[in-house]
C-alpha positions in Angstrom: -18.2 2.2 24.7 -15.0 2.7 23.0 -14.5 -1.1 22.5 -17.1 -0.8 19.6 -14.9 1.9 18.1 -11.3 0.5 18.5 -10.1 -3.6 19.0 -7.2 -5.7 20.0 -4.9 -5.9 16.9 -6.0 -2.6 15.6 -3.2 -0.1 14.1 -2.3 3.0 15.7 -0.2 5.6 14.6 1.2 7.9 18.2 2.7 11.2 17.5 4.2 13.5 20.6 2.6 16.5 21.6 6.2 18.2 22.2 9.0 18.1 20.9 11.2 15.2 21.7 14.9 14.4 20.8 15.0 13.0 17.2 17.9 10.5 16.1 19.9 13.2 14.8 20.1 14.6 17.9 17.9 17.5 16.7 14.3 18.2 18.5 11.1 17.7 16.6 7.9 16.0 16.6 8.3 11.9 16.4 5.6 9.1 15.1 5.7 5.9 16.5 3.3 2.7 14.8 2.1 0.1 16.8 -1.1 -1.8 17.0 -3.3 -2.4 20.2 -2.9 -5.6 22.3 -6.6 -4.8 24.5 -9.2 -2.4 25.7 -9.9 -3.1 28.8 -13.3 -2.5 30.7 -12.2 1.0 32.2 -12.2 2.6 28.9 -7.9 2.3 29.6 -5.9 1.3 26.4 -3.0 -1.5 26.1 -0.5 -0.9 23.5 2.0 -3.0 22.0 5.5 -0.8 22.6 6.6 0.4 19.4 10.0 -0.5 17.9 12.6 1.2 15.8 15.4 -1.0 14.3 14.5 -4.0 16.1 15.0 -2.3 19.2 12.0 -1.2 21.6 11.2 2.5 22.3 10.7 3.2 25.8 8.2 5.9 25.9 7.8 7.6 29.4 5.4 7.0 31.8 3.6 10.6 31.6 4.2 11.3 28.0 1.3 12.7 26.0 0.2 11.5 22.6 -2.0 12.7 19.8 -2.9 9.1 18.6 -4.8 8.2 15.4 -6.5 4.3 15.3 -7.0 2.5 12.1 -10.2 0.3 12.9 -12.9 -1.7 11.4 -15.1 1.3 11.1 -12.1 3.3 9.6 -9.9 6.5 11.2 -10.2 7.9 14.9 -8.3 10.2 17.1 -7.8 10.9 20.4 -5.3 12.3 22.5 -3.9 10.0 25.4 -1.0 9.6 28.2 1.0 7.2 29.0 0.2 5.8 33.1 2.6 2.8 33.0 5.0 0.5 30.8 4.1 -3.7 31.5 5.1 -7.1 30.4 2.0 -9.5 29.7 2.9 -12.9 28.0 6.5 -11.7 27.0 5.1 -8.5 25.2 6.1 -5.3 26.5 3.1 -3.1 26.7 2.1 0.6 27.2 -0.9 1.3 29.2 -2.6 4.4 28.4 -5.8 6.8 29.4 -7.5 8.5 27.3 -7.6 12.5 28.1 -10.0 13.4 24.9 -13.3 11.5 23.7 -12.4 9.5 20.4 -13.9 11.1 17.0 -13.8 9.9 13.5 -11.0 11.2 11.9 -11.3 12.2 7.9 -7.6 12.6 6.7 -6.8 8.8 5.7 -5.4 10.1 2.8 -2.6 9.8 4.6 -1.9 7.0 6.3 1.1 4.8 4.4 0.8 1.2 4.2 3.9 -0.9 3.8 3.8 -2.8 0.9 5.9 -4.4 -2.6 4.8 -3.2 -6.0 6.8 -2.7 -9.2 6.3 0.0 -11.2 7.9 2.8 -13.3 8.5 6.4 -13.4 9.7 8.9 -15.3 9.9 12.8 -15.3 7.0 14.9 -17.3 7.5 17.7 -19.5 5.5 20.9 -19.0 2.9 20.0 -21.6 2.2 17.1 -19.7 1.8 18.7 -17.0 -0.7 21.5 -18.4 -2.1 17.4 -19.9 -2.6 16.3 -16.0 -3.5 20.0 -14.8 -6.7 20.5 -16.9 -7.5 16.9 -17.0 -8.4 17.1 -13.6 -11.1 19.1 -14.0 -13.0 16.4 -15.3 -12.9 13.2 -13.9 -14.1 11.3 -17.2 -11.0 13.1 -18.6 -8.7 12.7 -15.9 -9.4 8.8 -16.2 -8.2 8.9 -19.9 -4.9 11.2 -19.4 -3.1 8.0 -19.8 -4.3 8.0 -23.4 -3.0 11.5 -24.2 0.4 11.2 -22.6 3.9 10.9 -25.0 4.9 7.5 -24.8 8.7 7.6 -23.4 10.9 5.2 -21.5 10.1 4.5 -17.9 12.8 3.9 -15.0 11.8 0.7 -12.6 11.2 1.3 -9.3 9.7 -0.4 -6.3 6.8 1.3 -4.6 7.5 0.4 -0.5 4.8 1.9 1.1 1.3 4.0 -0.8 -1.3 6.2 0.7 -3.7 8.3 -0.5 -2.0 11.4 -0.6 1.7 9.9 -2.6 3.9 7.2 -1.9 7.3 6.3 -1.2 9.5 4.0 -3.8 13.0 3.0 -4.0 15.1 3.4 -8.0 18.4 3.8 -9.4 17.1 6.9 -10.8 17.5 10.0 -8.5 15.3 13.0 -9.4 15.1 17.0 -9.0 13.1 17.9 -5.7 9.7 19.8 -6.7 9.7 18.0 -10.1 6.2 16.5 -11.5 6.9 12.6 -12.4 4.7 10.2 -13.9 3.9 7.1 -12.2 2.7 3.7 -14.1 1.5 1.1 -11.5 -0.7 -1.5 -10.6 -3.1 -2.6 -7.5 -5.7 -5.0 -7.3 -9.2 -3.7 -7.2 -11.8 -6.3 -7.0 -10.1 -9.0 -8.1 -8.3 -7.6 -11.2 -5.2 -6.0 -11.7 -6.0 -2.3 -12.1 -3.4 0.5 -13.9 -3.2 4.3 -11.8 -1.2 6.2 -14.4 -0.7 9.2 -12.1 1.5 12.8 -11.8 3.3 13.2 -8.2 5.7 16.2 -7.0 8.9 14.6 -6.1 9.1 15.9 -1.8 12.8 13.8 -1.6 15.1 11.8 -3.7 18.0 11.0 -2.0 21.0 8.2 -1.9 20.1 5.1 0.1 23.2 4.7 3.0 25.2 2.0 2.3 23.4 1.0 -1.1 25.6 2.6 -4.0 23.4 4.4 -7.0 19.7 3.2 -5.0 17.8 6.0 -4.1 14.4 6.7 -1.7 11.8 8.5 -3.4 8.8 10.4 -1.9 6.6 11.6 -3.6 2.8 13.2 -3.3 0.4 12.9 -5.7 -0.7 16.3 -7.9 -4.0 16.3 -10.1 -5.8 13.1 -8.7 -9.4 13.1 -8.9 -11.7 12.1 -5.9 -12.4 8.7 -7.3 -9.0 7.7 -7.9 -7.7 8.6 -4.6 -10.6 6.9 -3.0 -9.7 3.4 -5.2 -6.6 3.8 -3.3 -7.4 4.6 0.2 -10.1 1.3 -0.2 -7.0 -0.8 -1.8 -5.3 0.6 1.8 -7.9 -0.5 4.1 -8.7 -4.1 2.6 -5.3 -5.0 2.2 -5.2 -3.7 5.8 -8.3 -6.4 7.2 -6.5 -9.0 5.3 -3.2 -8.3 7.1 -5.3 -8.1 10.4 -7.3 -11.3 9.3 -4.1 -13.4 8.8 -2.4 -12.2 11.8 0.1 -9.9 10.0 1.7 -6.7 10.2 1.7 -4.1 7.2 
């Protein structure tokens, strides 16, 4: 039954049930993505054995994991445990059981695809917010915020992975943690290059290692109607069947 649910090639996200040792040396709860190489006719799961850094991540034979599956039909969860570590055809593979039935899973708000989009930011004053704030209410007047908003230099920036929920995106500007920034950028919604002129709360801004005045920016969207988040979550999941279509990763 579960191989009308969930297919070879299929994302995963795997996050530990317990606290494991994190690469700081601290403990904490660690995500792994992979995708699944089969589903085989005992319900059993093989999984392609994540990476980090090029290098494979031996997860234990044993270990549980809360895992989330980005399918066809859209988001499921399950938990599952890890019964053996294999090499088929020169991939290393996990082979798991599943300890909990699968069941659709609502929150794809926040799942982050990996990506390369320009776009531009800058920080908002307080009227702007109150602008975004009680624009919101309405999403007719949410749309047209953009229309009401000072026009003011924008900083470039690349966005390197987008969900539903924020984004992450890479600048030579570095900004105050729990600021509201506005966001100009483009994805392509049937066919045509659409503009999101959104507000986000900046959640980290911090100094990329090794790469002098570059800094990582994450940041979650704040007053976002339904129907905007929703254009982005589909913009997500196509972009996702493409990559799966073609035979690519996100």
């Amino acid at each position: 039954m579960i191989e009308k649910f969930i297919s070879a090639g299929d994302k995963v996200e795997m996050k530990s049930t317990v606290d494991v040792v994190l690469p700081d040396g601290t403990k904490g709860i660690r995500l792994y993505k992979t995708s699944i190489y089969d589903v085989l006719d005992d319900g059993k799961l093989e999984i392609v054995m994540p990476m980090e850094k090029s290098r494979l991540v031996l997860l234990p034979v044993g270990g549980e994991y809360d895992m989330c599956f980005f399918s066809h039909g859209g988001m499921y969860k399950a938990d599952v445990r890890i019964v053996d570590r294999q090499k088929i055809n020169g991939t290393y593979i996990l082979l798991a059981e599943m300890l909990t039935n699968l069941h659709k899973y609502q929150r794809r708000e926040y799942y982050r695809f990996n990506c390369i989009i320009e776009m531009e930011a800058r920080e908002l004053s307080q009227h702007e917010v109150d602008i975004f704030s009680g624009a919101v209410q309405s999403e007719d007047e949410a749309d047209n915020a953009d229309n009401v908003i000072e026009e003011k230099e924008m900083q470039r920036g690349v966005i390197v992975d987008i969900s539903g929920g924020g984004l992450r995106f890479v600048s030579r500007t570095q900004y105050e943690c729990d600021s509201t920034i506005l966001l100009n950028f483009k994805l392509p919604i049937k066919h045509k290059q659409k503009p999101f002129t959104l507000a986000a709360r900046v959640i980290l801004s911090k100094e990329i290692e090794n790469r002098k005045d570059e800094y990582e920016n994450r940041v979650k969207f704040v007053y976002i109607n339904n129907q905007t988040r929703e254009e982005i979550i589909k913009y997500i999941f196509d972009e996702e069947r493409k990559n799966r279509k073609n035979g690519k990763g996100s």
